[in-house]
C-alpha positions in Angstrom: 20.3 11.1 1.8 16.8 11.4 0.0 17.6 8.6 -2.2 19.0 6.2 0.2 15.9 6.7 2.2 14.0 5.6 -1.1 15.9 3.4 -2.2 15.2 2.0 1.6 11.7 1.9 1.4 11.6 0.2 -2.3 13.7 -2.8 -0.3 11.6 -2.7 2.5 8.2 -3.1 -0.1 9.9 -5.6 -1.4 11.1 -8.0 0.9 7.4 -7.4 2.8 5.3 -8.3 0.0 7.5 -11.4 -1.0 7.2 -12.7 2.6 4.0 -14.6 3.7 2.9 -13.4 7.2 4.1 -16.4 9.6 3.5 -17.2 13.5 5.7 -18.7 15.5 3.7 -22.2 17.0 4.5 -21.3 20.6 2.5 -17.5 20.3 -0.4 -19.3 19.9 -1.9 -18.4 23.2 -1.0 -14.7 23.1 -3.1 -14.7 20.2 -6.7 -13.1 20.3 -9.3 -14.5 18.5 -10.4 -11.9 15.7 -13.9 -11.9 14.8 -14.4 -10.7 11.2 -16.2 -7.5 10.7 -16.8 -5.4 8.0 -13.8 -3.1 8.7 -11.7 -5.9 8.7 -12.9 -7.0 5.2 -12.5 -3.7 3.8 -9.0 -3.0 5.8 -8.3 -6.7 4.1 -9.6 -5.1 0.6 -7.8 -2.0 0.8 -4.5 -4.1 1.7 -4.5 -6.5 -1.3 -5.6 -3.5 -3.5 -2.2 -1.5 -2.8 -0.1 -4.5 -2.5 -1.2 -5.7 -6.2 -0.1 -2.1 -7.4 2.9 -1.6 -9.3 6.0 -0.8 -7.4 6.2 3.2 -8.6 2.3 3.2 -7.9 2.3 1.9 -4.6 5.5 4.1 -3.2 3.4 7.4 -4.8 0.1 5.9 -3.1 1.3 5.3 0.3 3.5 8.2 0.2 0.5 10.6 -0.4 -2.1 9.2 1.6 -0.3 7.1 4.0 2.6 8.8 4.9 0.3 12.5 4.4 3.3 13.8 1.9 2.1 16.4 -1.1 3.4 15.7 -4.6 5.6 18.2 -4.5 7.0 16.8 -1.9 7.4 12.7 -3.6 8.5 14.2 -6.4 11.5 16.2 -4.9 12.1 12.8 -3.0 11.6 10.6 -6.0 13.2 12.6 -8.5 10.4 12.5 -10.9 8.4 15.5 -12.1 5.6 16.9 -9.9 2.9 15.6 -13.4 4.3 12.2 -13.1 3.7 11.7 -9.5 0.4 13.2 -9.5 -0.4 10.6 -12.6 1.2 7.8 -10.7 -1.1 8.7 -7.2 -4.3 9.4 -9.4 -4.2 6.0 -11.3 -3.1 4.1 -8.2 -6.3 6.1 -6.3 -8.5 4.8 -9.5 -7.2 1.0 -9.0 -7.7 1.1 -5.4 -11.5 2.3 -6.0 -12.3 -0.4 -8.5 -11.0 -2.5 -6.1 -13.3 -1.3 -3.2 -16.1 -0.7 -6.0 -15.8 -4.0 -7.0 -16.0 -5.9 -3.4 -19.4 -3.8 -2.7 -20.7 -4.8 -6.0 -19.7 -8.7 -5.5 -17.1 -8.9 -8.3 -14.1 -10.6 -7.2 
């Protein structure tokens, strides 16, 4: 059951991150007009961050501080060792910093 549910949410990343967002022309008028602040740039920062991670860094990453699980907890779901998840959240956490790090100190 565990690894149906993973194997789940590796398709799901998947076909998500392959798929350009897209509107349908006739919801144009239900759309509001969003004016950019600085939560959206760094909600937009944070977002490219974890989608340009690696596929076994970004289930660890959103697992832990998404979805609120504890290592212990991925790595019983994951079948990987409690060291290896930790690692895999840890250096995802570091990417996602630069990332952020990066954007306040104006280096695309």
């Amino acid at each position: 059951m565990v690894t149906i549910c993973r194997r789940r949410i590796i398709d799901s990343l998947r076909n998500n991150s392959s798929k350009p967002d897209t509107v349908d022309v006739n919801d144009f008028d239900n759309i509001r007009t969003v004016v950019p602040d600085e939560s959206f740039e760094i909600n937009s920062i944070l977002n490219r961050a974890i989608d340009s991670l690696e596929l076994v860094y970004k289930e660890a990453f959103i697992m832990n501080k998404i979805n609120g699980l504890n290592i212990n907890e991925i790595a019983e779901i994951t079948g990987e060792t409690y060291d290896c998840i930790k690692k895999r959240v840890y250096r995802a956490s570091e990417k996602v910093k630069t990332a952020v790090k990066n954007y306040i100190n104006g280096v695309e």
